[in-house]
N, C-alpha and C positions, 0 to 999 in steps of 0.2 A: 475779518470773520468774527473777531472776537465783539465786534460792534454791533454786529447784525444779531450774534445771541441774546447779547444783551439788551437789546431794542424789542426782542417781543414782549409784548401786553400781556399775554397768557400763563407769563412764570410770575407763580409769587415767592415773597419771601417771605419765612416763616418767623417770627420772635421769636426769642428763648424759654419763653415759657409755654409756645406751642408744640416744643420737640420733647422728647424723651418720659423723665419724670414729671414733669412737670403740667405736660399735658394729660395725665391719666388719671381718673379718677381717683387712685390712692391721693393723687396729693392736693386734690377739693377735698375730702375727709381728712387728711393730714389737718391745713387748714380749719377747717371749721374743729377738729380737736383741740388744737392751741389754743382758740377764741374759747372751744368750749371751759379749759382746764385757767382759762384767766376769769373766766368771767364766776368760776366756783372757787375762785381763790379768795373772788372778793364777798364772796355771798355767805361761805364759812371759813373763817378763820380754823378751822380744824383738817380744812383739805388738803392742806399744803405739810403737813405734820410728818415727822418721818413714819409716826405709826400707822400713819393713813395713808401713805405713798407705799409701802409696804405693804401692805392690803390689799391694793388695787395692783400691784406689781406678782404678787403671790397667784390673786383671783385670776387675773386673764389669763393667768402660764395655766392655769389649769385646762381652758378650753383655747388654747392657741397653738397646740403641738397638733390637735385633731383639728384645728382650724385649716393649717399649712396644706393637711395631708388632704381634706375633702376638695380646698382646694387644686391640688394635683388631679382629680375628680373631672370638677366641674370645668376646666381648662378642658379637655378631652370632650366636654359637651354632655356628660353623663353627672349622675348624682348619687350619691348615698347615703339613704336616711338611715341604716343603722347602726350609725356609731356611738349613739349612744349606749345602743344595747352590746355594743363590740366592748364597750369602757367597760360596763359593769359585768360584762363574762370574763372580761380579761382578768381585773379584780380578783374576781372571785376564783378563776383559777389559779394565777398567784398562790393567794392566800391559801385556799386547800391545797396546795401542793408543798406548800411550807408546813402546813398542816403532817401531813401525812409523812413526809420526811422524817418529820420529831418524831412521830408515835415508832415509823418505820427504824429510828436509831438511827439513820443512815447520814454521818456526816464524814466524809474521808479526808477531807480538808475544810481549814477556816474562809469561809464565806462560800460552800459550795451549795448549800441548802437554797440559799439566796439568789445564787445564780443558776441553779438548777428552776427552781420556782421562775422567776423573772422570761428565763425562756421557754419552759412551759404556759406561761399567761402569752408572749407577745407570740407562738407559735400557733396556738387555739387563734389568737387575731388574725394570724396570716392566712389560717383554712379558711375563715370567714370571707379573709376579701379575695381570697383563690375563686371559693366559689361565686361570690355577686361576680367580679370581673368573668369569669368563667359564660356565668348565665349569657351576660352583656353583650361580650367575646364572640363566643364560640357559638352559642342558642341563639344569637339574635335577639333575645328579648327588655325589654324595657326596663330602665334603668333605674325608675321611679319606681314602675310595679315590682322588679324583682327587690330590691331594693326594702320595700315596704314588708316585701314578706319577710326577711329575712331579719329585719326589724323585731316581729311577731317571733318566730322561732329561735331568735340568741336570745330575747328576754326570758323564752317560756326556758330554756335550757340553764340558763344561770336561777331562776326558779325553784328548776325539777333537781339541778344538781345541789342548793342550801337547801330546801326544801321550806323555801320563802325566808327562812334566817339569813341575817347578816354571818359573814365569815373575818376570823383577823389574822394576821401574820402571827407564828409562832416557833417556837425553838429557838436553838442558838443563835444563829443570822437576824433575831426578830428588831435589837437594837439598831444592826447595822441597816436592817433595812428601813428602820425609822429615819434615819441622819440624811440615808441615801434620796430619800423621798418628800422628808418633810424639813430636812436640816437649814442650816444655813451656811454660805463661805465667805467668808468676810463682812456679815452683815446682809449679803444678799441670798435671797430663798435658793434653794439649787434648781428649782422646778425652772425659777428664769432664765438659770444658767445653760441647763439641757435646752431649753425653748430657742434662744440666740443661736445655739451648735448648728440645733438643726435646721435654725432657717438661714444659717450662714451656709452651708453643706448644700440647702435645694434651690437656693439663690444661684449658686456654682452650677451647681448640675442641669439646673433648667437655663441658663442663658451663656453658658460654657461647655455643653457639652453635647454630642450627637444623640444621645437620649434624649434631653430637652427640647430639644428643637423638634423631635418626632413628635412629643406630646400636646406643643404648640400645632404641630401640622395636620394630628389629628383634627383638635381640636377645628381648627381654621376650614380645613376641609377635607373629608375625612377620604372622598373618593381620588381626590389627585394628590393625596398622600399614601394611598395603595400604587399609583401608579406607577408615583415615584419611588416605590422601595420601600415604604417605609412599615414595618412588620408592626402594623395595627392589632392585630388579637392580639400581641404577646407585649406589646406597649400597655394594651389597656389593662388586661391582667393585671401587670404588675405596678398599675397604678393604684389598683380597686385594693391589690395588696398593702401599697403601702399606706393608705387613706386608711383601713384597717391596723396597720401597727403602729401608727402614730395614735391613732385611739385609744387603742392598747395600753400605749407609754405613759398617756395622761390617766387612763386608770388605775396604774401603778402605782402612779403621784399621788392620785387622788388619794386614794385610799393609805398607803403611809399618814397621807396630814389629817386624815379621820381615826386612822387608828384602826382600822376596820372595813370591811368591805361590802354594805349594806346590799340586797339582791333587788331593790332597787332604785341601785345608784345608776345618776346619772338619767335619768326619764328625764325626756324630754329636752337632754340637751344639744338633738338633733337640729333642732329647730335653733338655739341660737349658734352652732359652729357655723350654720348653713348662712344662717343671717351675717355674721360676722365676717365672711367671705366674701358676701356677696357688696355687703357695703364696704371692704375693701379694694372693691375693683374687677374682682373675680366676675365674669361671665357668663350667666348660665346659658348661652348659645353655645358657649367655648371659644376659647384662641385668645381667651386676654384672662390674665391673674396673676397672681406672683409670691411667695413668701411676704414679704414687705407691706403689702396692701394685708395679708389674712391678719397680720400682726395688729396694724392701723385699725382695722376693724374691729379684735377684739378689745382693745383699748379705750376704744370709745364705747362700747357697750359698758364696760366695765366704770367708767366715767360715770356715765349717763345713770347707772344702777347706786354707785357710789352717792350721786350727787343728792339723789333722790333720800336714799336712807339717811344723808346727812342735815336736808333740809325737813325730814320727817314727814315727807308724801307719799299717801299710803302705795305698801311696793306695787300692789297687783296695775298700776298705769308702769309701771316697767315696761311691760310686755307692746302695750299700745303704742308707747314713744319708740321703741323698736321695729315696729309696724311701720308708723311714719317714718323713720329715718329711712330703711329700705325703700319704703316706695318712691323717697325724697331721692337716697342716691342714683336709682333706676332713671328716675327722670333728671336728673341731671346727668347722667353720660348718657344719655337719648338726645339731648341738645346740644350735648357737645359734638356726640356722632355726628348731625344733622348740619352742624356749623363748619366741622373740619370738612364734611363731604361735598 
């Protein structure tokens, strides 16, 4: 028997770098990372610098907490363009809520201002992505279109509430919530240090756990993943939510390491979390992404932006090499689909 299995033509067998990580887009952009961070080691002697390894380690934590989360998103087959405007309402509520604390007198304990404010900002997030998921969910409607609107109305709202002024942290918590945000712990940024938690935490939860796998199944197919059990509106809900508080979190960050919470921060950096996702392997059909790849991704932007100010080409081709590399990674896991299938 066992010879006769063995003798058909029809079974292949796969190498090791056809299975698992190895075959997924993250780790073609892994790769071409490496090449890229050698070939700018030799190009400036100033890249490889601890001040400048810190720079780029600082900058992508800043849009790779909201990277994870959009990812969560886009796995599901859905999208949300307003995280940027989620970052900069969260910010700002923060801030005026540390704000008004101080004026209000109100501290009953050391560090309550701070943690009162902190979950007043990531709660405004989570109404935000209540409602997009809610729309998605529940109304049926378009993920892009509701999406877009909602874009429009957090920005006009973080606006109407500084009344176009920038806002800053204030009162007794104002120091701690400096260290908390912009500090460092042993040399390394803390914004890194939350960034690693949490994609250690969605790394587990999406490939260990009966949640994860739902949001995979959505994603894969959304109709014989109702069939089979799997509580679709209430999964994607609280996907759109957390893609939302991790926006949030990075606003938080942000704003600490400015000092301030400008009402419009954060424009426009819908368009690179999106990008960053996507060329880390993230799908925007759905059923394929991962912590690990959002990371990859915003890594190499951050590179690629780095390398550029380093060799002194004017920034605005940023945006273009960005262009290219997405359209680069899409078609390379379009050929790879095309090869394995």
């Amino acid at each position: 028997m066992t010879n006769t299995v063995q003798g058909f033509s029809n079974v292949r067998h796969t190498r090791f770098w056809q299975r698992g990580f190895l075959s997924s887009q993250s780790a073609y952009v892994l790769a071409a990372l490496l090449v890229l961070i050698l070939v700018m080691s030799f190009a400036s002697a100033n890249f490889l610098t601890p001040g400048n390894i810190g720079n780029i380690v600082r900058n992508f934590s800043f849009i790779a907490i909201a990277t994870i989360g959009i990812t969560l998103v886009i796995v599901t087959g859905g999208i949300d363009l307003s995280v940027g405007s989620t970052i900069a309402l969260t910010a700002t509520m923060t801030s005026l809520t540390m704000v008004w604390l101080d004026k209000a007198g109100f501290y009953p304990f050391p560090g309550s201002a701070l943690i009162l404010s902190v979950l007043a900002g990531l709660a405004v997030a989570a109404l935000v992505g209540f409602v997009n998921g809610f729309a998605v969910a529940k109304l049926k409607l378009s993920p892009f279109v509701t999406t877009l609107g909602t874009l429009s109305i957090v920005r006009g709202l973080t606006y109407v509430a500084t009344y176009g002024r920038g806002t800053g942290p204030a009162g007794p918590d104002k120091e701690l919530f400096m260290a908390l945000t912009a500090g460092h712990l042993g040399g390394v940024p803390v914004a890194f240090i939350y960034l690693i938690v949490i994609a250690a935490l969605v790394w587990v939860v999406l490939n260990h756990t009966a949640w994860g796998r739902h949001v995979y199944a959505i994603g894969g197919n959304e109709a014989a993943g109702r069939l089979t059990g799997v509580p679709v509106d209430r999964v994607k809900i609280q996907v759109y939510m957390l893609c939302a508080m991790a926006a949030g979190l990075n606003g938080i960050i942000i704003s600490g390491w400015l000092g301030s919470a400008p009402a419009n921060l954060a424009t426009g950096y819908e368009l690179t979390i999106i990008a960053a996702a996507v060329i880390g392997g993230a799908n925007l059909a759905g059923g394929i992404g991962g912590a690990a790849g959002a990371i990859i991704g915003c890594v190499l932007i951050e590179v690629i932006r780095n390398g550029l100010v380093l060799a002194r080409v004017d920034p605005y081709w940023q945006q273009t090499l960005v262009g290219c590399i997405i359209v680069a990674a899409v078609l390379v896991d379009r050929f790879r689909s095309l090869r394995n299938g």
